[in-house]
C-alpha positions in Angstrom: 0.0 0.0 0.0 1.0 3.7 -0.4 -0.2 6.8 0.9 -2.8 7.6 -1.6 -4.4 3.8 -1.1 -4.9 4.5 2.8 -6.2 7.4 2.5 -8.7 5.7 0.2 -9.3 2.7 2.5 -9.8 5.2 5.6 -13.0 7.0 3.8 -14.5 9.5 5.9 -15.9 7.9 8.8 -13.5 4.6 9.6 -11.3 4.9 11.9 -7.8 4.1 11.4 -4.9 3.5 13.8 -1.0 4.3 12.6 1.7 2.6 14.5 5.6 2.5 14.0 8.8 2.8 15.3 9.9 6.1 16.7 11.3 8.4 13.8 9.4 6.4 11.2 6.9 9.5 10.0 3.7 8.0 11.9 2.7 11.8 12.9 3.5 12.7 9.0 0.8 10.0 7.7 -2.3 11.0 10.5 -1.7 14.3 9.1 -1.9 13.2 5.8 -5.3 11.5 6.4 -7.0 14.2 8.4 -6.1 16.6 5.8 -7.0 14.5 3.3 -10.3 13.4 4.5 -11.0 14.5 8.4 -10.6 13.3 11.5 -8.9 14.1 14.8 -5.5 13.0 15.7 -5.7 11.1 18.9 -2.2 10.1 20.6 -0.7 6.4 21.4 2.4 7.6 22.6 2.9 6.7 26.1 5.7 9.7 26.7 4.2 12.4 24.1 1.2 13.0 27.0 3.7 14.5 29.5 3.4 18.7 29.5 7.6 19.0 30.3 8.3 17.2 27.1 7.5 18.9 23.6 10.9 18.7 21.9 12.5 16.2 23.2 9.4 13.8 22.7 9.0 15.4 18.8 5.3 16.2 19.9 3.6 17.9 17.0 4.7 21.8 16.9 2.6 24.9 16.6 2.0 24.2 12.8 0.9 20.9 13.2 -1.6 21.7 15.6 -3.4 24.7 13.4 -3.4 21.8 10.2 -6.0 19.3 12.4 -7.5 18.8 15.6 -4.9 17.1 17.6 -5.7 15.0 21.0 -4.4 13.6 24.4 -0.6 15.6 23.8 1.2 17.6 26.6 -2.1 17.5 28.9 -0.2 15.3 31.9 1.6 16.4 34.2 5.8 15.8 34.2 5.5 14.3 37.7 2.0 12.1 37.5 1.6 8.3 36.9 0.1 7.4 33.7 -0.7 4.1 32.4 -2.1 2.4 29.5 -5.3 2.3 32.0 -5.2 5.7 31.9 -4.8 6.3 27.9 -7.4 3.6 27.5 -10.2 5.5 29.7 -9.0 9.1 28.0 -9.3 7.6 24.6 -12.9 5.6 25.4 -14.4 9.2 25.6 -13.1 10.1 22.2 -14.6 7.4 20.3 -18.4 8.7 19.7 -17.0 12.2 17.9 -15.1 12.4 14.9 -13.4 10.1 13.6 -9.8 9.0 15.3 -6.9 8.6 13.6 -5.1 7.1 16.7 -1.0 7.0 16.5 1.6 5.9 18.3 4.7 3.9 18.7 3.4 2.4 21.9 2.2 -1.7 20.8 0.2 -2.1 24.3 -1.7 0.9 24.2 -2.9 -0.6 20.8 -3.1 -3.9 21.8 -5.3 -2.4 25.4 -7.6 -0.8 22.0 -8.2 -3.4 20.5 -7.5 -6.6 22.0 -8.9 -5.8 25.8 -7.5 -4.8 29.2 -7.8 -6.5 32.5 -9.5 -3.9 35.3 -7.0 -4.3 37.5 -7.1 -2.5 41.0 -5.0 0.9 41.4 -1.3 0.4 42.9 -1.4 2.4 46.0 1.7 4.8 46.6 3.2 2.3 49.3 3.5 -0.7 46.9 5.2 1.8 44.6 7.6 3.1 46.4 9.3 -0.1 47.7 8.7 -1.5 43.9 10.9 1.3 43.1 13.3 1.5 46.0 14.1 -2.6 45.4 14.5 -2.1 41.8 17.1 0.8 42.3 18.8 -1.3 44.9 18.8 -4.9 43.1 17.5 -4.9 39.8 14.8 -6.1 38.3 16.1 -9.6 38.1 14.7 -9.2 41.9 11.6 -8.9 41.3 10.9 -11.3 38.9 12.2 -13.6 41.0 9.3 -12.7 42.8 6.5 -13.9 40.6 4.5 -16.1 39.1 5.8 -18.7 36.6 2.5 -17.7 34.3 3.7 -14.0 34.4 6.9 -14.5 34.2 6.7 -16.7 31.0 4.6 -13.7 29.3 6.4 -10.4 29.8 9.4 -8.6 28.5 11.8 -9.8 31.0 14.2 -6.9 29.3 11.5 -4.2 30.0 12.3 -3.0 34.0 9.2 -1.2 33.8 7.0 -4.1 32.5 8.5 -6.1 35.6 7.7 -3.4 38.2 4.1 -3.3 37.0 3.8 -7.1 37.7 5.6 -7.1 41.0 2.8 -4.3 41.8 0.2 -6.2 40.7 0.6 -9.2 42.5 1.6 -7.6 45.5 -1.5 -5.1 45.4 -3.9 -7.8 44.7 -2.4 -11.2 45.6 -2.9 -12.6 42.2 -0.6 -12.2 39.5 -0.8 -10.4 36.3 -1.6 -13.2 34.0 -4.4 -14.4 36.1 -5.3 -10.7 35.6 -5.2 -10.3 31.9 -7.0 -13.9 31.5 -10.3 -12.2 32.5 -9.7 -9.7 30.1 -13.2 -7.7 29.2 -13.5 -7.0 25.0 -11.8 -4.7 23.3 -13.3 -1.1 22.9 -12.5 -1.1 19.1 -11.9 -4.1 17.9 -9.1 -4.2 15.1 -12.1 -5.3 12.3 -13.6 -1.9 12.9 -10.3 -0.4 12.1 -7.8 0.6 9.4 -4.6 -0.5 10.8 -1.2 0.8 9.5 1.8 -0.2 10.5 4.8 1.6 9.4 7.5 -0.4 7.9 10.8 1.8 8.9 14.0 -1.1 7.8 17.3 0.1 9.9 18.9 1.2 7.0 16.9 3.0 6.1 15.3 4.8 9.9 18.9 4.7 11.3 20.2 8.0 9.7 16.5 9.7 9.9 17.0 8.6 13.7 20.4 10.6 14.2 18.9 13.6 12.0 15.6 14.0 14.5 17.8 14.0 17.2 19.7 16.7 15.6 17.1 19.0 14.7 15.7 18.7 18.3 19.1 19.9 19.6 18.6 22.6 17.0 14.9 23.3 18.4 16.1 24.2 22.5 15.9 20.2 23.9 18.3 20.7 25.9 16.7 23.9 27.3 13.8 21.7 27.7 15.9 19.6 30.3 18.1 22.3 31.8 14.0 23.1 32.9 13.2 19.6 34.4 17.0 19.8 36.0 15.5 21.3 39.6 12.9 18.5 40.3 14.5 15.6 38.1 13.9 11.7 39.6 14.6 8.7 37.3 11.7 7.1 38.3 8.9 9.4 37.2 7.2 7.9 34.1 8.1 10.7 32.1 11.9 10.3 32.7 11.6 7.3 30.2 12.0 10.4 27.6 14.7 9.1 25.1 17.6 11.1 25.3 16.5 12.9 28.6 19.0 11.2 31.0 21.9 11.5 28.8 21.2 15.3 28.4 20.9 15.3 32.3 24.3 13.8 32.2 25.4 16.3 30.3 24.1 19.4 32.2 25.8 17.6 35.6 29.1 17.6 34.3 29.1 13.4 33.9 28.7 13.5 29.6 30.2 16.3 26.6 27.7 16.9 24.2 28.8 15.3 22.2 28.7 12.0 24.1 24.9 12.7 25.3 24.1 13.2 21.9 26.0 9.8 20.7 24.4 7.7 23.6 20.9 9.2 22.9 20.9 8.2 19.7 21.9 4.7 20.3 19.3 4.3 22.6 16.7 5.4 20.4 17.8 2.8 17.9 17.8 0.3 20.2 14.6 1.7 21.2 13.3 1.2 17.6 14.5 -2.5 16.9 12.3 -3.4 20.5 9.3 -1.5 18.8 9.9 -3.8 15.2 10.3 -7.0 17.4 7.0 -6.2 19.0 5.1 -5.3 16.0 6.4 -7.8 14.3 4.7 -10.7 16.7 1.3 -8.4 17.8 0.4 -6.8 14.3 1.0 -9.6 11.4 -2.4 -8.8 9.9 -2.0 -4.6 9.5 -1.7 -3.3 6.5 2.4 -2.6 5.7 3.1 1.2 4.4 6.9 1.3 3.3 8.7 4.0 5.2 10.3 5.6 2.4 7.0 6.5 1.3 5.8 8.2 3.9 9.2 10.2 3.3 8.1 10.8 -0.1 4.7 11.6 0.1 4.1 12.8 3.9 
């Protein structure tokens, strides 16, 4: 498929869902659409929500904004939780208006969409804090230790914060996450009622557009962005997960050059991007495939 053919398949009213890895011109395609045929742009990004991050998270900028109606970006606050229960409750009360063109490089926010999520119980801020305090102190590894043999045999055992979330599961409720996610309720749009787009963004070829984003949001003031965050910085918050935000930190304490932030942001946005293809690869076989290069070309 290419641009022209989605915008086709989308018509006026369906809605359609856009997911990629970061850099791969997601944002440039749901503009593309609504422009081409309406809708409003609804967010999937689990870090482009948080109000202290614009640049750094390549939010959409001033222009983009004025081209469509843009929703659930910069409206939480730098220090709150936020969860895919959270997205998935914002987003429920934007399906009965216009249509959504729903994007995003986060897979479980799209998989919550469409495939279900568990109503699990709220972790109260006890449980968190000594979830966080053993993880600083002994890794991860401790807490998996810690659980289930049906959890553990389904998350990301290389995803800390995945880990954490089960730990606080079980210990919040006494049952572990899988138990959890078996009594999964249905989806609130189920992937038939969709049009849903994944990106294809090869290494070769998003590698160089990966080191040229980062660049350019240099260029725009990110690191003014985190000189900002600098007086009431923690590593735990969800929004420090930025990419390129603790490396930039490093930098403005004196521990990286610039030149070293910028080299160790960069790597770990690729390997940030090779997670994301691994995931999409094993969740969304059945989406349509648009190649990256031509969203390049035409978005």
């Amino acid at each position: 498929m290419n641009t022209a053919d989605i915008i086709a398949a989308a018509g006026a009213d369906r809605p359609v869902l856009i997911a990629g890895p970061t850099a791969s011109g997601k944002s440039a395609l749901a503009l593309a659409i609504a422009q081409a045929a309406g809708g409003v742009i609804v967010n999937a990004d689990a870090l482009q929500v948080f109000a202290n991050w614009r640049v750094l998270t390549a939010r959409p900028d001033a222009a983009d904004l004025a081209r469509a109606p843009h929703a659930l970006y910069g409206h939480v606050p730098g220090d709150a939780a936020y969860s895919t229960g959270h997205w998935l409750r914002e987003v429920a009360a934007l399906l009965h208006g216009a249509r959504p063109i729903i994007v995003g490089g986060t897979g479980l926010n799209f998989a919550a969409l469409t495939e279900g999520l568990a109503d699990i119980p709220t972790t109260p801020p006890d449980v968190r804090a000594t979830a966080d305090r053993l993880i600083a102190r002994h890794g991860a590894a401790a807490l998996l230790a810690e659980l289930d043999p049906a959890t553990v045999a389904r998350i990301d055992h290389a995803n800390p914060a995945r880990i954490q979330r089960a730990w606080e599961v079980q210990t919040t409720t006494g049952r572990g996450l899988a138990a959890w996610q078996n009594e999964t309720p249905p989806p609130l749009l189920p992937i038939a009622a969709c049009l849903p787009v994944l990106i294809d963004a090869p290494p070769a070829w998003l590698t160089p557009r990966i080191a040229r984003r980062f660049d350019h949001m240099l260029s725009q003031g990110a690191l003014d962005e985190v000189r900002a965050n600098l007086p009431d910085w923690s590593p735990r918050r969800p929004s420090a997960r930025a990419i390129g935000a603790p490396d930039l930190v490093a930098h403005l304490t004196g521990t990286l050059t610039l030149d070293q932030a910028r080299a160790a942001a960069i790597t770990a946005t690729r390997q940030y991007a090779k997670r994301q293809r691994t995931w999409f690869r094993k969740r969304m076989a059945g989406w349509a495939v648009l190649p990256g290069p031509d969203v390049a070309q035409e978005g």
